[in-house]
PAKE-133638 format. One record per residue (C-alpha): residue number from 0; y, z, x. Coordinates in steps of 0.2 Angstrom, whole numbers, padded with zeros to 4 digits, always signed. Layout:
BEGIN
+-------+-------+-------+-------+
! torza !     Y !     Z !     X !
+-------+-------+-------+-------+
!   NUM !     Y !     Z !     X !
...
+-------+-------+-------+-------+
***
This chain:
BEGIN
+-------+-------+-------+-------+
! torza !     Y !     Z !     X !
+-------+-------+-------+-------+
!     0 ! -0185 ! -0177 ! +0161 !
!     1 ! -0171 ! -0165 ! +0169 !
!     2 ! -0176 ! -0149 ! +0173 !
!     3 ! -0164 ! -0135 ! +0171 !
!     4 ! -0165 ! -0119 ! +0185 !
!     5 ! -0171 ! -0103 ! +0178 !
!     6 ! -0149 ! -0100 ! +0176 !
!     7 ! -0149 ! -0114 ! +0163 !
!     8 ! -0138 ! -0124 ! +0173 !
!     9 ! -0140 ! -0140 ! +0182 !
!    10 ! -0141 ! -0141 ! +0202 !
!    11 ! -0131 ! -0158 ! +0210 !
!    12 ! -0150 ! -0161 ! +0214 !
!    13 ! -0156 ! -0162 ! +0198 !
!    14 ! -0140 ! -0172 ! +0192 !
!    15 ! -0141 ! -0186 ! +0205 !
!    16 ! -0162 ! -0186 ! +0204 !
!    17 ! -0158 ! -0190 ! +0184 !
!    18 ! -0144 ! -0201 ! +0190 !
!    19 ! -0157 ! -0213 ! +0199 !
!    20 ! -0169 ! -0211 ! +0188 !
!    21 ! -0156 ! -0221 ! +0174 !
!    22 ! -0151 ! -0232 ! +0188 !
!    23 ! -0171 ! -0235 ! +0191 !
!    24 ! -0173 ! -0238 ! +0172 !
!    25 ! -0160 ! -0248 ! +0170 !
!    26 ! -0167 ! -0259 ! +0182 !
!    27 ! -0182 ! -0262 ! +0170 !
!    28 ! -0172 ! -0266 ! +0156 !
!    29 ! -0170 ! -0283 ! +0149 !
!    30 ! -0154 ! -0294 ! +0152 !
!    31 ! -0149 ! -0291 ! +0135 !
!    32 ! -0152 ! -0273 ! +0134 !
!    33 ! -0142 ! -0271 ! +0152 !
!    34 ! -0127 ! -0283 ! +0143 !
!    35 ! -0126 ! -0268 ! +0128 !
!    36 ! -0127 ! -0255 ! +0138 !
!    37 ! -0112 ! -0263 ! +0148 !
!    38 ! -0104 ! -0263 ! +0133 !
!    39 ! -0108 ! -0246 ! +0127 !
!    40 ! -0099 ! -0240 ! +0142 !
!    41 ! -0084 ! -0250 ! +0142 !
!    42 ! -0085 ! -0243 ! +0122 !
!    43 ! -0085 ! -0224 ! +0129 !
!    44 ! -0072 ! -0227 ! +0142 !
!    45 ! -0060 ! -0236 ! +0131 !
!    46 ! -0061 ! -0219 ! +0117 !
!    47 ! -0062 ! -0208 ! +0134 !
!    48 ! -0046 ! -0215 ! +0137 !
!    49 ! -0039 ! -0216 ! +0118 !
!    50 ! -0044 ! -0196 ! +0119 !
!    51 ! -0032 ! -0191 ! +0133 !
!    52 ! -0019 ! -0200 ! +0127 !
!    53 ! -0020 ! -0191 ! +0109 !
!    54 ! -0022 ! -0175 ! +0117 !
!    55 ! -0006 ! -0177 ! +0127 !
!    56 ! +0002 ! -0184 ! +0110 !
!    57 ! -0003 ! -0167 ! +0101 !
!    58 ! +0003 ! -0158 ! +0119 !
!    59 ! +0019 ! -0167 ! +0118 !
!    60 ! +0022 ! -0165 ! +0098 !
!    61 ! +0017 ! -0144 ! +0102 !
!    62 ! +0029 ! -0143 ! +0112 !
!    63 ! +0042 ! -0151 ! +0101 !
!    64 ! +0038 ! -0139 ! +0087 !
!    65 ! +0040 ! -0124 ! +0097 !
!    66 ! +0058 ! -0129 ! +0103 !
!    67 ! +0061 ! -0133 ! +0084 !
!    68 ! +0054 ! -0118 ! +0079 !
!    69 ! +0066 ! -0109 ! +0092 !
!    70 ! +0080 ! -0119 ! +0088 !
!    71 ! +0080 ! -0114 ! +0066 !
!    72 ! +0078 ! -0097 ! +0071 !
!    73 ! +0094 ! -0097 ! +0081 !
!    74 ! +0103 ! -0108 ! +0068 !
!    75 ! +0095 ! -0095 ! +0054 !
!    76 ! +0098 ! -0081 ! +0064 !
!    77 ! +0118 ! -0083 ! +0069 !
!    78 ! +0122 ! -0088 ! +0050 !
!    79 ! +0115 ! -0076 ! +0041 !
!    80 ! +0128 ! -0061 ! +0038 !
!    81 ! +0123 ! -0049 ! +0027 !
!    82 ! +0136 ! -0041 ! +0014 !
!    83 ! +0152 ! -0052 ! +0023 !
!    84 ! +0149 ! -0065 ! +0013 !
!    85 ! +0163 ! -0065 ! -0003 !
!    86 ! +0155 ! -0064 ! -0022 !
!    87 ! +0164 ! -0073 ! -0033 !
!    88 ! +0174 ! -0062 ! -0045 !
!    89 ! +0167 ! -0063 ! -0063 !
!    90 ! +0181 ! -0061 ! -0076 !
!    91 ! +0178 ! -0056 ! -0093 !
!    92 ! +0189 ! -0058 ! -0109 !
!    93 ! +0188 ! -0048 ! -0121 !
!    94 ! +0188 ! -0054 ! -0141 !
!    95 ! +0190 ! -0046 ! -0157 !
!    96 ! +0174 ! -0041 ! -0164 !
!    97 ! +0171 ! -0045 ! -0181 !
!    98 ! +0168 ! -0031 ! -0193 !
!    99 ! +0149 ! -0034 ! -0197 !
!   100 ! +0146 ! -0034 ! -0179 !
!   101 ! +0157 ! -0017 ! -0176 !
!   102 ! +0145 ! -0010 ! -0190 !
!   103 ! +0129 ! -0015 ! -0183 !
!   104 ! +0137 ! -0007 ! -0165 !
!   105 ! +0138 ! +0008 ! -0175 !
!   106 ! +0121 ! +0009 ! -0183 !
!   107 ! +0114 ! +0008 ! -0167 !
!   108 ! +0125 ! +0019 ! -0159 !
!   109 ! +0118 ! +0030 ! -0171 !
!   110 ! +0100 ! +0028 ! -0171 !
!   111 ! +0100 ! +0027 ! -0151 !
!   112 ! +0110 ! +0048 ! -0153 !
!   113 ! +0097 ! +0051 ! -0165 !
!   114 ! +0081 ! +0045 ! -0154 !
!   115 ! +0091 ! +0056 ! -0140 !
!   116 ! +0093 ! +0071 ! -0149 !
!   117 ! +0074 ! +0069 ! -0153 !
!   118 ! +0068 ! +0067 ! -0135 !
!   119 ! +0077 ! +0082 ! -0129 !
!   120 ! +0070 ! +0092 ! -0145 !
!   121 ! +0052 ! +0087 ! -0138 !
!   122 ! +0056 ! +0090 ! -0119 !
!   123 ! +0062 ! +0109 ! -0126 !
!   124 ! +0045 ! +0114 ! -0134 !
!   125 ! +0036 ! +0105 ! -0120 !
!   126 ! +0047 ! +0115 ! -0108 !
!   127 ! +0046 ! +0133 ! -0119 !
!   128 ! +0025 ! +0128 ! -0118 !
!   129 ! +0023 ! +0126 ! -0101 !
!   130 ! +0034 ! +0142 ! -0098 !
!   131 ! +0019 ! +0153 ! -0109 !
!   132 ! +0005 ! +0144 ! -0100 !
!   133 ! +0011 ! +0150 ! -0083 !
!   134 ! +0016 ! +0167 ! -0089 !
!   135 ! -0001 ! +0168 ! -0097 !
!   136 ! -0008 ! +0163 ! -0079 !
!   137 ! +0000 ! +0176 ! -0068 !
!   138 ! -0005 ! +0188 ! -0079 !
!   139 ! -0022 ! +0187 ! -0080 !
!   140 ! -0022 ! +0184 ! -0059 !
!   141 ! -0014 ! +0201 ! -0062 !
!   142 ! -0027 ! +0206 ! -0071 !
!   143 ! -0041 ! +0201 ! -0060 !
!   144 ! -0030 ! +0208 ! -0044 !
!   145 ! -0031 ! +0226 ! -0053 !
!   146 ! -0048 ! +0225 ! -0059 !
!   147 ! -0054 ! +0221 ! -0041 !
!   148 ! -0043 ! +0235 ! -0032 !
!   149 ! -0050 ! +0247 ! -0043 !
!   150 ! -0067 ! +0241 ! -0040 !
!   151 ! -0064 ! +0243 ! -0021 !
!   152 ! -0057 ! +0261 ! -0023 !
!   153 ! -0073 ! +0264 ! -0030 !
!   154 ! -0084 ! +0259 ! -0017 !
!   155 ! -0075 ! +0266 ! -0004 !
!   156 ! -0082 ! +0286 ! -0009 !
!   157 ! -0099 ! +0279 ! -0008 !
!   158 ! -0098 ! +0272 ! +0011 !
+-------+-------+-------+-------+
***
């Protein structure tokens, strides 16, 4: 068995004493054993080399994306003009409107100025109570200011 040094890393020592002790079990193997291992290493060096080609294939198609990736934000950035770009005019035409359709205009007409009126009606008194409420507040801070002043005046006699 390798040993590792107390680094936990492997010395050339210890990697080419493992090194002949394969080689010196390989040696004891039998013909057939030494024909699979043969193979097993051609196996590895063929998907080794599969590998580095894939990697340089991703490398390659990386480096693509990037310069596409530059390229559409160029293209997206020199076409895009904000606000210079013409809308296309919308024209309307204007009909007779037929008389149950003016009366119904009218009832709602009439029913949205009533709703109004109602909300500022509401917004008045809400108004006029919130008016009372801080009245009533300053006062009673009032209060409290004159109770405490003459509380002080009173204790300054007695020092």
């Amino acid at each position: 068995a390798v040993v590792s040094t107390q680094s936990g890393h492997y010395g050339r020592g210890d990697l080419m004493g493992a090194a002949a002790r394969l080689s010196d079990m390989s040696g004891e193997l039998s013909e057939k054993q030494k024909v699979e291992m043969e193979s097993m290493r051609d196996t590895i060096i063929q998907q080794e080399t599969a590998i580095k080609a894939q990697n340089e294939t991703v490398e390659v198609l990386q480096k693509e994306l990037m310069e596409t990736k530059v390229k559409l934000n160029t293209a997206i950035q020199s076409s895009y003009i904000p606000e210079k770009m013409p809308r296309p005019k919308i024209e309307y035409k204007e009909r007779e409107l037929s008389e149950e359709e003016r009366d119904r205009m009218a009832a709602g007409s009439k029913c949205l100025k009533e709703k109004h009126l109602t909300i500022i009606d509401r917004q008045r008194v809400a108004l006029s109570e919130f008016r009372m409420e801080i009245k009533s507040a300053n006062n009673k801070k009032q209060t409290k200011k004159e109770k405490s002043t003459d509380c002080d005046s009173a204790l300054i006699p007695l020092l």
